[in-house]
C-alpha positions as CSV (number, residue, x, y, z in Angstrom):
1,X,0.0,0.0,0.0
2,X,1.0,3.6,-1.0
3,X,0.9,6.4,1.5
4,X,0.3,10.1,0.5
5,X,0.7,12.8,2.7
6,X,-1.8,15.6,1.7
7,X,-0.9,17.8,3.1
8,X,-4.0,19.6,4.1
9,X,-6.0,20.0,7.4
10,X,-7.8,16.6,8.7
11,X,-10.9,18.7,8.3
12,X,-10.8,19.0,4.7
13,X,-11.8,15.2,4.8
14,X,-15.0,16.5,5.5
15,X,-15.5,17.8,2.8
16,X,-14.6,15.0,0.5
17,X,-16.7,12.6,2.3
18,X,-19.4,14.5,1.9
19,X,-18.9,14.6,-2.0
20,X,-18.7,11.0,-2.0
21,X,-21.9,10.4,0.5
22,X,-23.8,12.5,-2.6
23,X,-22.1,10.1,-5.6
24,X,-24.5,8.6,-7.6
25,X,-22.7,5.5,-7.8
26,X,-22.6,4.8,-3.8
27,X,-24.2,1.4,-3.3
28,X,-23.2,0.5,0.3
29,X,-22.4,2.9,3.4
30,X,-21.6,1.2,6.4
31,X,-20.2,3.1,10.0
32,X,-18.8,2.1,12.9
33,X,-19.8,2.4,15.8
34,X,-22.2,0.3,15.1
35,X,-25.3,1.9,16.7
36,X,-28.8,-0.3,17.8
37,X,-32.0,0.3,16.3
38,X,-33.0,2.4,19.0
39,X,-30.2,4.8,18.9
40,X,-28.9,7.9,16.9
41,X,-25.2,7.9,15.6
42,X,-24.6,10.9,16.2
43,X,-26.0,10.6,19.8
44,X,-23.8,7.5,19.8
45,X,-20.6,9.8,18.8
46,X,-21.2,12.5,20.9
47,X,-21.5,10.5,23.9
48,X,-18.2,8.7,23.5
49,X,-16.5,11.6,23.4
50,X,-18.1,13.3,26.5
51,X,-17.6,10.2,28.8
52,X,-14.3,8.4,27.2
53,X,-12.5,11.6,25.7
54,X,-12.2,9.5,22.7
55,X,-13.9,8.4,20.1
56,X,-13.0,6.6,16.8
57,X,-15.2,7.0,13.3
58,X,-15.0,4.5,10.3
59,X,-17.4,5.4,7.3
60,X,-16.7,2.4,4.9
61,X,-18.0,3.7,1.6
62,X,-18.0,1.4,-2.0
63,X,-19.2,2.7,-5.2
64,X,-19.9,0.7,-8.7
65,X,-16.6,0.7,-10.3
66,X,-15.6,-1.5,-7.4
67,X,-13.7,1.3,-5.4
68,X,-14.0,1.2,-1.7
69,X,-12.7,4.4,0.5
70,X,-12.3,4.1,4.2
71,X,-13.0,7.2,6.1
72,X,-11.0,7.0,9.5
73,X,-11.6,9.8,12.2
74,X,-10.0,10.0,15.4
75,X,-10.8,12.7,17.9
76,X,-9.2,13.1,21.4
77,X,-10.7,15.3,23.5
78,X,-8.7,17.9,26.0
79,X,-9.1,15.7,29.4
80,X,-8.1,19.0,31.5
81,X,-11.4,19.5,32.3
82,X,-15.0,17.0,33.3
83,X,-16.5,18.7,30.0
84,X,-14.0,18.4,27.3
85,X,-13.6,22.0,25.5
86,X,-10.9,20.9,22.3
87,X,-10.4,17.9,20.6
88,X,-7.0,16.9,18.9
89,X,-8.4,15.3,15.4
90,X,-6.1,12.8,13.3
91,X,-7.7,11.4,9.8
92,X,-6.8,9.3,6.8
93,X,-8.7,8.0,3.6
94,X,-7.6,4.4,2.4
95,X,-8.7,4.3,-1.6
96,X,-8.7,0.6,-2.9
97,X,-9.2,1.2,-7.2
98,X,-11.2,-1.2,-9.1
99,X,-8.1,-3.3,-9.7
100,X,-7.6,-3.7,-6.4
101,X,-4.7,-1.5,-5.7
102,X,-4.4,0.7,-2.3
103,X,-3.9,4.0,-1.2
104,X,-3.4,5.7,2.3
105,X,-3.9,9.4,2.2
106,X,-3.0,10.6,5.1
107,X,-4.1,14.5,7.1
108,X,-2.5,16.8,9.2
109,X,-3.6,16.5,12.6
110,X,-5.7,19.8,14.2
111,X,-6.9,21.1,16.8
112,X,-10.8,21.6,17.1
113,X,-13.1,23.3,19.5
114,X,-15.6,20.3,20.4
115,X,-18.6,22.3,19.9
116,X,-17.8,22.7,15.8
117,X,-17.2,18.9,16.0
118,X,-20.4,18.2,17.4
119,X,-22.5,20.4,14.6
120,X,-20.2,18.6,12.0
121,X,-21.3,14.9,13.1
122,X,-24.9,16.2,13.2
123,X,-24.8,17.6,9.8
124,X,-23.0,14.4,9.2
125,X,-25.8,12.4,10.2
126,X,-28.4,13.7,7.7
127,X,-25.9,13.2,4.8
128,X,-25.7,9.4,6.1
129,X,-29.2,9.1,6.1
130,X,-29.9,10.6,2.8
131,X,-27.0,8.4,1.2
132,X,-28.5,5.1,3.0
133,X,-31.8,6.0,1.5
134,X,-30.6,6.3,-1.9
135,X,-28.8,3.0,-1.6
136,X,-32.1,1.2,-0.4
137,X,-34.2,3.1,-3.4
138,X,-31.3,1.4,-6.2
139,X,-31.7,-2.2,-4.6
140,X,-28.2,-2.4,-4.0
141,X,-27.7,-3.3,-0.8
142,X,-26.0,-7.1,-1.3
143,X,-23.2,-5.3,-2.7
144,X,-19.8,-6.7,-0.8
145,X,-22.0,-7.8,2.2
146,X,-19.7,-11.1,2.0
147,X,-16.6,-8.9,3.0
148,X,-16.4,-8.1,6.8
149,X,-15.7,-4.6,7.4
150,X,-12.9,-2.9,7.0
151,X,-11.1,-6.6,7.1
152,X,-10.3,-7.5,3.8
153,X,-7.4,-5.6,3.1
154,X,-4.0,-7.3,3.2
């Protein structure tokens, strides 16, 4: 596997994954955490990061040509006070082409007041739902269910 370095803000990500949650050829969008039928993600997120300080964000996304990106957030909160103020954000995107070759592209770490975190995983949230729907409505759900998350790359 390739790495990149991108040389840009971990932020920018956002961005990016937002212009491939509104692709036309996304047929499967899967997240971890994992969340129960009864719960919000972004509730889910939040709520890591207020108790644990931590909290890690996968957003597996594969489109028709066979390409699969891996979205990969990592946000450590400022543990100097009960209610954490800042977060410390690292990010990387890992691109697997149609042919099956892989790429790590890799962000510079920043610094983030919490708050603008929080409104980002809520706008998040609708963009994930809007993207799952549009997968359901083009019957394409099957697509790579037989590959576990995030585990088949060598």
């Amino acid at each position: 596997m390739g790495t990149v370095n991108v040389n840009k803000p971990v932020t920018t990500m956002l961005g990016e994954l937002s212009n491939d949650l509104n692709r036309d050829d996304l047929v499967l969008v899967e997240r971890m955490p994992q969340i129960k039928e009864t719960e919000r993600y972004r509730d889910v997120v939040i709520n890591m990061l207020k108790e644990f300080h931590v909290t890690l964000v996968l957003v597996r996304l594969v489109f028709k040509s066979g390409e699969v990106k891996g979205y990969v957030f990592l946000v450590k909160a400022d543990d100097s006070s009960e209610v954490p103020g800042n977060g410390h954000v690292e990010g990387y995107v890992i691109v697997r082409d149609h042919r099956g070759r892989m790429t790590k592209y890799v962000y510079n770490p920043e610094e983030a007041p919490l708050d603008y975190l929080a409104r980002e995983v809520l706008t998040f949230a609708e963009l994930y739902r809007k993207a799952e729907e549009r997968v359901i409505k083009l019957g394409l759900t099957e697509a790579y269910r037989d590959r576990g998350f995030f585990t088949d790359y060598e």
